[in-house]
MIVODREN-530071 format. One record per atom (N, C-alpha, C): residue in one letter; z, y negated, x negated. Coordinates in steps of 0.1 Angstrom, whole numbers, plus 5000, padded with zeros to 4 digits. Each point is the difference from the previous one (the first is absolute). Example, Ala and Ser with C-alpha at 12.3 -4.5 7.8 and 13.67 -1.06 7.14 Angstrom:
A507850574868/A500049885009/A500049884991/S499349895004/S500049894991/S500849895008/
***
This chain:
X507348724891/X499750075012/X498750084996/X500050095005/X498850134993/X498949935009/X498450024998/X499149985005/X499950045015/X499950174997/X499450025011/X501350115008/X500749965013/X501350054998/X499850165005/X501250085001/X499950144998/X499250015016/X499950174999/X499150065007/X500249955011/X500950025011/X500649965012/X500549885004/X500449914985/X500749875006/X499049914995/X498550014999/X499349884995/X499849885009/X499950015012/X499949925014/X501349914998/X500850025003/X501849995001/X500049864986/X499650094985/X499949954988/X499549875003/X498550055000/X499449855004/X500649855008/X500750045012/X500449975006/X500749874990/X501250094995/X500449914992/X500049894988/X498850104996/X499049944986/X499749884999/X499349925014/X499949885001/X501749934995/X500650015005/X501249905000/X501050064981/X499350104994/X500149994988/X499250014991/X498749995001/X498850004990/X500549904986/X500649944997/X500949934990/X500250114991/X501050115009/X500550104988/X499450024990/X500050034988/X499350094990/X499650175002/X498850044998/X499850155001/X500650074994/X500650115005/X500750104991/X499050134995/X500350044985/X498950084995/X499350095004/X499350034999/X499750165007/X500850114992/X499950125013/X500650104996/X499250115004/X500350094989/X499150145003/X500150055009/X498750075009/X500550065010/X501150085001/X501150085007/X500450144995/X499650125002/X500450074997/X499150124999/X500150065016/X499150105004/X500250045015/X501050104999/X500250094988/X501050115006/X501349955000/X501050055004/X501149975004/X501049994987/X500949935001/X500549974985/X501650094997/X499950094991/X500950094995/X501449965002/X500049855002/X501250015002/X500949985021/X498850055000/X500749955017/X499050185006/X500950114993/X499650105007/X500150075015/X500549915010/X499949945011/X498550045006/X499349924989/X498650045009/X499250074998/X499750105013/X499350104998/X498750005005/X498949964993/X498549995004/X499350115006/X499449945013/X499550105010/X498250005000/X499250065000/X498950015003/X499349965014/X499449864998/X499549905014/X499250065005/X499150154995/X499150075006/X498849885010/X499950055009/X498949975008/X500249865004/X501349965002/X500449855007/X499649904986/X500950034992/X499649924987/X498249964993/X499350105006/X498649985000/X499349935002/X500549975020/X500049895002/X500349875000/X501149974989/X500349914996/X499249934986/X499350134996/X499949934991/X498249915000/X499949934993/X498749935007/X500149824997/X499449965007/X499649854996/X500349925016/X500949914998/X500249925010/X500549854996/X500049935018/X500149825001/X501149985007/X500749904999/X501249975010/X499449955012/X500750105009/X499149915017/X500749905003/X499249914999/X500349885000/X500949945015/X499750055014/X500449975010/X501450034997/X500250154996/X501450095001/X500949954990/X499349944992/X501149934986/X500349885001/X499149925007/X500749845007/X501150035009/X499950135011/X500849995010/X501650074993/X499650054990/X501250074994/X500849854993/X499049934991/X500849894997/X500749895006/X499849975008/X499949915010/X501450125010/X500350064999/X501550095005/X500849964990/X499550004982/X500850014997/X500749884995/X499249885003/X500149844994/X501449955006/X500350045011/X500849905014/X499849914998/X501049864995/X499649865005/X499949924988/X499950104987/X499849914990/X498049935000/X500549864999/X498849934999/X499050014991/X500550024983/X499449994987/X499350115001/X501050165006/X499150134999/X498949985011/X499949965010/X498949985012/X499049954992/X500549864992/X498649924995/X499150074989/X500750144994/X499050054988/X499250145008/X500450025013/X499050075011/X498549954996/X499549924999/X498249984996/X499950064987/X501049964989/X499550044985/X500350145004/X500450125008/X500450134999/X499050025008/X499149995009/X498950015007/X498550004995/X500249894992/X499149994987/X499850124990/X501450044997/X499950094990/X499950175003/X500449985014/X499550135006/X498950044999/X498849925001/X498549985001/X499350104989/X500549954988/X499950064985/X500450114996/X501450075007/X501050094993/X499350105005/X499850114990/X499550164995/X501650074996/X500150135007/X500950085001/X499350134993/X500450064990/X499250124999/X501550114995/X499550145010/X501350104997/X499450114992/X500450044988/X499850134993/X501350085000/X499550135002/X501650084999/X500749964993/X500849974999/X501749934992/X500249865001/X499049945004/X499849854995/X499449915013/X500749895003/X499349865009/X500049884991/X498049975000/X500049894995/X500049885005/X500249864999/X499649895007/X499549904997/X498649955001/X499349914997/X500149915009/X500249854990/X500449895008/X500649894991/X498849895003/X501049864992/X499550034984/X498850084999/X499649994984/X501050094991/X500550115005/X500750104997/X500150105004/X500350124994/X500750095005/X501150104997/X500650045010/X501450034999/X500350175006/X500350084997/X500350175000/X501150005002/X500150085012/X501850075000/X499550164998/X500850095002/X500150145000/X500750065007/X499950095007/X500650075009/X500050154996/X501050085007/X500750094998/X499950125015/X499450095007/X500249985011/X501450125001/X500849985013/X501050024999/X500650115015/X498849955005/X499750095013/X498849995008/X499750085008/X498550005012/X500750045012/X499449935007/X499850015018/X498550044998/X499750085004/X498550065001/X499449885011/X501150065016/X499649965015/X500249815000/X501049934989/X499749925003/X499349894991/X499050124990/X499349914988/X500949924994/X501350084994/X500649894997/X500650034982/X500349904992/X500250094988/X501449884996/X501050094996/X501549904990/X499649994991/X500249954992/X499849994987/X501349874991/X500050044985/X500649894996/X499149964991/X499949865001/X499449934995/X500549894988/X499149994992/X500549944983/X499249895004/X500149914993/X499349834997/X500649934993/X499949884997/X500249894988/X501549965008/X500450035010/X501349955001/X501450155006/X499150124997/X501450094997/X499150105009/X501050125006/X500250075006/X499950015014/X499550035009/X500350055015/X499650085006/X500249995013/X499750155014/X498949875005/X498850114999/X499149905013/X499750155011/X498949925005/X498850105007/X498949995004/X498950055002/X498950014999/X499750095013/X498949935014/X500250075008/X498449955004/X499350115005/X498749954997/X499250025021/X499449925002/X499450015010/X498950065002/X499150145007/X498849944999/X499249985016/X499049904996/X499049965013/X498950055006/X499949975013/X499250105008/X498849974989/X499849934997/X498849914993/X499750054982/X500850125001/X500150044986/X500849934989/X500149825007/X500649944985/X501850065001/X500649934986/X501650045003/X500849885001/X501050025004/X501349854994/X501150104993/X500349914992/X500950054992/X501249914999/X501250045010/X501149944995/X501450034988/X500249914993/X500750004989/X501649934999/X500850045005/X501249955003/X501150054986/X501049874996/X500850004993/X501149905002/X501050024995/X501149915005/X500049925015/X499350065010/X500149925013/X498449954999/X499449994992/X498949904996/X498950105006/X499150005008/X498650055002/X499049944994/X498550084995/X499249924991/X499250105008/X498749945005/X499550075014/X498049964989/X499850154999/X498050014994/X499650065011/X498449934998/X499050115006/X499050054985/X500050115005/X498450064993/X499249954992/X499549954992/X498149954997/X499350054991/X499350005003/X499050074991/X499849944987/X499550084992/X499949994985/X499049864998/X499149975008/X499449864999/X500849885001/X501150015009/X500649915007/X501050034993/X500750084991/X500649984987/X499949934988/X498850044996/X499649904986/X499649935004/X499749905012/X499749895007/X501349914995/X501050075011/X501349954998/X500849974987/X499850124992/X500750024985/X499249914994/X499049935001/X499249934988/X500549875006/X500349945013/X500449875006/X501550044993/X500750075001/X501550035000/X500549934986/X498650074989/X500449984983/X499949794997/X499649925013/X499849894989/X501449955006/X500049924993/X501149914999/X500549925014/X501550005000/X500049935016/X499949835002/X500150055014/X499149825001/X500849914995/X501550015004/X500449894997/X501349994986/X499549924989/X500749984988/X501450015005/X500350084990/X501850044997/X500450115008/X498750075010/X500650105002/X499450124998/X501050034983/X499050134994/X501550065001/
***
């Protein structure tokens, strides 16, 4: 089971991680590249202009909005309920950082890059398609970005059904987070 799981399904991952921390890690794999791959001429890359700008930047999982998402998505399994504290925990730590082509994720003494593609813009509803690459294949996500009377943003990131819900932080409260993110996680066997 890979460390630290892809961009959108890390929550979910975790979830399960407790009830297979046994598995063995599977190797790493190179990021892939951001542009689009020659063989699926299909995709035609759009320019995120102004919306994508605001996406890109340094952000934290809000913690309220990503319990309440999990906690939808658990129903009545018991094992997934009981790894809710280790996923609350590790929210605490996790550094998100976006550069044009690329989302990184810091967390659990790792980090993990997907790449994205963008594939269309909603100006009006800050919203961007994109296909997205990571260590487990290909897909359609989206990236739809909030901003607050208060100047900060939320950034939601939805794929296969899955929402992965940031706010904003500042560059202190980055390397804050990214330096707790790089040590090792708390509990043995789950690298």
């Amino acid at each position: 089971m890979k460390s630290v799981p892809t961009l959108l399904t890390v929550f979910a991952s975790v979830a399960i991680l407790t009830a297979t921390a046994e598995e063995e890690k599977a190797p790493a794999k190179t990021p892939p590249a951001a542009e689009p791959s020659a063989k699926d001429p299909a995709i035609k890359p759009v320019d995120g202009g102004a919306v994508e700008k605001k996406f890109i930047g340094k952000w934290a999982p809000d913690p309220k909005a990503m319990m309440n998402e999990l906690q939808k998505g658990l129903g009545d399994d018991p094992a997934a309920a009981a790894a809710l504290p280790l996923i609350e925990a590790m929210m605490k730590n996790m550094a998100v950082s976006v550069e044009k082509g690329a989302v990184t994720i810091h967390a659990m003494g790792e980090e993990q890059t997907a790449t994205y593609t963008i594939t269309k813009v909603d100006k009006a509803a800050n919203k961007l398609t994109m296909q997205i690459k990571d260590d487990e294949g290909e897909g359609e996500g989206s990236a739809t970005i909030k901003e607050n009377k208060d100047g900060s943003k939320t950034l939601t990131l939805e794929k296969d059904g899955e929402k992965f819900i940031l706010n904003s932080i500042t560059e202190s409260e980055f390397a804050t987070r990214q330096k707790a993110a790089a040590e090792a996680p708390l509990f043995p066997g789950l690298e």
